[in-house]
C-alpha positions as CSV (number, residue, x, y, z in Angstrom):
1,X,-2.1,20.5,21.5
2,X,-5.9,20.5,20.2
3,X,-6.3,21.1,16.5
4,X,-9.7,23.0,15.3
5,X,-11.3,22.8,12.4
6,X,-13.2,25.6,10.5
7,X,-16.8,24.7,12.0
8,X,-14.9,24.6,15.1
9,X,-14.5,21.3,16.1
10,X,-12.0,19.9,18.4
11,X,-9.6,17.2,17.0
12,X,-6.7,15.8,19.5
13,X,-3.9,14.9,17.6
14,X,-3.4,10.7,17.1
15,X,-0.9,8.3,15.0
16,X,-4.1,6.4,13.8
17,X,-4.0,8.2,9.9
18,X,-4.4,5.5,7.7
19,X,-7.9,3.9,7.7
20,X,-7.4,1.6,5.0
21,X,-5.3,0.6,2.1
22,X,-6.6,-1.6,-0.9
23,X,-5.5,-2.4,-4.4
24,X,-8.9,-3.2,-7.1
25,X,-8.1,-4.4,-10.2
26,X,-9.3,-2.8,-13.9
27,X,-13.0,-3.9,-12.8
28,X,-13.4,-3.0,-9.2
29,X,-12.3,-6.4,-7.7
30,X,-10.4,-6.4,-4.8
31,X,-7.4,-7.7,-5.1
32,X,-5.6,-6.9,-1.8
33,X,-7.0,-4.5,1.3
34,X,-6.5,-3.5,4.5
35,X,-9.0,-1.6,7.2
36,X,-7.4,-0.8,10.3
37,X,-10.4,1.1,12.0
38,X,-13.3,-1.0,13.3
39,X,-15.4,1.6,13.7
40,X,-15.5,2.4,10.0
41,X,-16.0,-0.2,7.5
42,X,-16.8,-2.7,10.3
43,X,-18.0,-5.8,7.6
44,X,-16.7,-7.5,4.3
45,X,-19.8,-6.4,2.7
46,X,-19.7,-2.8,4.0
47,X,-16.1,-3.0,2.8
48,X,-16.7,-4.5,-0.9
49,X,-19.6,-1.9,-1.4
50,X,-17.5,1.1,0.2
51,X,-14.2,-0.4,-2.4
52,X,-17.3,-0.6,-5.3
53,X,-18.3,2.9,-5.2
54,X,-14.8,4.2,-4.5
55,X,-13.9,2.6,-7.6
56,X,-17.2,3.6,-9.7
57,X,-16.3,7.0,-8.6
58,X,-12.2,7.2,-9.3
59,X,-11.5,4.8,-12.7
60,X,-12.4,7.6,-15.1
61,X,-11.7,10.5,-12.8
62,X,-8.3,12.2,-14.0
63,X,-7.6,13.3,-10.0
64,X,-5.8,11.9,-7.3
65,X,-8.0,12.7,-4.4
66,X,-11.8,12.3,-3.5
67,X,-14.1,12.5,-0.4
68,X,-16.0,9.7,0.0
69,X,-18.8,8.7,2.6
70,X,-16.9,11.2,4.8
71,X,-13.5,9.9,4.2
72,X,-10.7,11.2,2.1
73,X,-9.2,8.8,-0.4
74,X,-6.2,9.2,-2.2
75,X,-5.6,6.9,-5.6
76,X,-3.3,6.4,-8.2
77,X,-3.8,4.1,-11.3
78,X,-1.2,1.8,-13.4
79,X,-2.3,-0.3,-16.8
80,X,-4.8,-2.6,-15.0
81,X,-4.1,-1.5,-10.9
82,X,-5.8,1.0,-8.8
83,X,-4.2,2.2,-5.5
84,X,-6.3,3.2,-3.2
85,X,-5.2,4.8,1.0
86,X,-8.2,5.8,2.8
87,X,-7.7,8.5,6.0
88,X,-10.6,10.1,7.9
89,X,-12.0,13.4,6.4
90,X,-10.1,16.0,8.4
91,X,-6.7,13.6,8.0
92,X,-4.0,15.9,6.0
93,X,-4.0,14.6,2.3
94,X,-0.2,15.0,1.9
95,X,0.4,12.5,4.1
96,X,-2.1,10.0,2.7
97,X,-0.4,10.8,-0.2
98,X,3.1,10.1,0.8
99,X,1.8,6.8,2.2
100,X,0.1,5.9,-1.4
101,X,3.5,6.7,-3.0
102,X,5.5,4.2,-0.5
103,X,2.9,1.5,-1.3
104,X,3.0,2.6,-5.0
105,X,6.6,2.3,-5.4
106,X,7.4,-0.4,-2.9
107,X,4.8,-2.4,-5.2
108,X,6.7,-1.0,-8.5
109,X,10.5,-2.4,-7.0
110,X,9.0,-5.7,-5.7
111,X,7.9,-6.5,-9.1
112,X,10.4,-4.8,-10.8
113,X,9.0,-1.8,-12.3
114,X,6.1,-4.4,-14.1
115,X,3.1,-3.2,-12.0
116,X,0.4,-5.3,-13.6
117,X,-2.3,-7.4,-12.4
118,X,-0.9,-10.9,-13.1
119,X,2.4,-10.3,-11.9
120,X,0.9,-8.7,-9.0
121,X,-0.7,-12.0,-8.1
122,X,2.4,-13.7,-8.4
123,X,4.1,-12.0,-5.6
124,X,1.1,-11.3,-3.9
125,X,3.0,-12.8,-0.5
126,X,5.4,-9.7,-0.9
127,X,3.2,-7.3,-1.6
128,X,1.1,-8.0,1.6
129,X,4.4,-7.8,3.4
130,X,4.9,-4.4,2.3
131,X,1.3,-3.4,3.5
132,X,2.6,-4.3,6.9
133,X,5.4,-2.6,6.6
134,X,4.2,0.4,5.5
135,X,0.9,0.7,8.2
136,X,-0.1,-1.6,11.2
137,X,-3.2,-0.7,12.6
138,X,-3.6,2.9,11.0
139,X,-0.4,4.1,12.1
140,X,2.2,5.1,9.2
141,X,5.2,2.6,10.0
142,X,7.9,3.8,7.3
143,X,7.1,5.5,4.1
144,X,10.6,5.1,2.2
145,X,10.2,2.5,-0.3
146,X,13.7,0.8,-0.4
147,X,13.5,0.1,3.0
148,X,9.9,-1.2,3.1
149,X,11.3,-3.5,0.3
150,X,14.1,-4.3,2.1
151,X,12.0,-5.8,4.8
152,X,9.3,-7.6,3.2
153,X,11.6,-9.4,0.5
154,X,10.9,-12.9,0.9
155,X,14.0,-13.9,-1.6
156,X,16.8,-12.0,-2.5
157,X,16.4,-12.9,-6.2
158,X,13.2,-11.1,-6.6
159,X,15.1,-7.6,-5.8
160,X,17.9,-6.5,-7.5
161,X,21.2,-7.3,-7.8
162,X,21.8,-2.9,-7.1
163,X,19.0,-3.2,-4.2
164,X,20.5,-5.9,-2.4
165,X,22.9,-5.6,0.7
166,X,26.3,-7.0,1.0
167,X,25.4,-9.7,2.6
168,X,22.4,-10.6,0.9
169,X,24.7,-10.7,-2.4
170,X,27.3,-12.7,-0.2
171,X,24.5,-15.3,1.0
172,X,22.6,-15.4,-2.1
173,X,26.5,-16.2,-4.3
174,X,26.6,-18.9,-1.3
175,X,23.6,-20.7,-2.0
176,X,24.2,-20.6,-5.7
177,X,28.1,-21.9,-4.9
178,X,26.7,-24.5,-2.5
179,X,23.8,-26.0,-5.3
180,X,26.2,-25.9,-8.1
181,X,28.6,-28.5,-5.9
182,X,25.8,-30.8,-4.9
183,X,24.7,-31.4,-8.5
């Protein structure tokens, strides 16, 4: 199947959605990001100047979408975090936007409903864990948030006791059991 678009271009179908992910903080730094297409974006500096005018362009804006140097970018903002997934500019927004709400609120369970910047950085390990899990190489991996977090989890005690599986519980009362009869 061939999709067209309105000037009548021919698009073949692909998995490769996602051409980047990123998180800036309240002043355009980067903290964490992704690019999964060479082609576009190709340097650090191409990237830093690309996540600088995306963010010049977004922190005041009250939308959640925005074409930028011919690429679609959907964002959301929280206290001092900006959430950036970047798709081509004939990519279907809903989908970058069900793939900003997974990283959203696989972010917001990791670090239990706190998404600010410090905290952020304290878990940084996880949250880059959750990038992978969400999108490897462009294409959209898993977009439900519990499982995402269920993956990319380093310890059980930074999810919740509710979030946890039986026998992540059973092992974590284990390890608590065992230290509490070595001391």
């Amino acid at each position: 199947m061939v999709y067209t678009t309105m000037e009548g271009a021919l698009f073949e179908p692909t998995l490769y959605i996602v051409k980047g992910m990123c998180i800036l903080d309240n002043d355009g730094n980067r903290i964490l990001a992704k690019y999964y297409d060479k082609n576009v974006l190709p340097t650090a500096k191409e990237q830093k100047a690309f996540e600088k005018n995306l963010f010049n362009k977004t922190h005041r804006a009250n939308a959640e979408i925005i074409i930028l140097d011919g690429m679609t970018c959907v964002y959301k903002s929280n206290v001092d975090l900006f959430f950036y997934v970047i798709g081509s500019s004939h990519e279907n927004e809903l989908i970058l936007q069900s793939v900003l709400n997974a990283l959203y609120e696989s972010v917001s369970i990791l670090l239990r409903r706190n998404v600010e910047k410090r905290i952020l950085m304290d878990s940084l390990d996880a949250v880059m864990l959750a990038f992978d899990e969400i999108c490897d190489g462009g294409i959209i991996l898993d977009s439900d948030p519990t499982s995402i977090v269920g993956r990319a989890a380093l310890r059980t005690e930074d999810v919740p006791l509710g979030e946890q599986t039986v026998v992540q519980v059973l092992q974590s009362a284990k390890e608590q059991l065992k230290w509490s009869l070595l001391k």
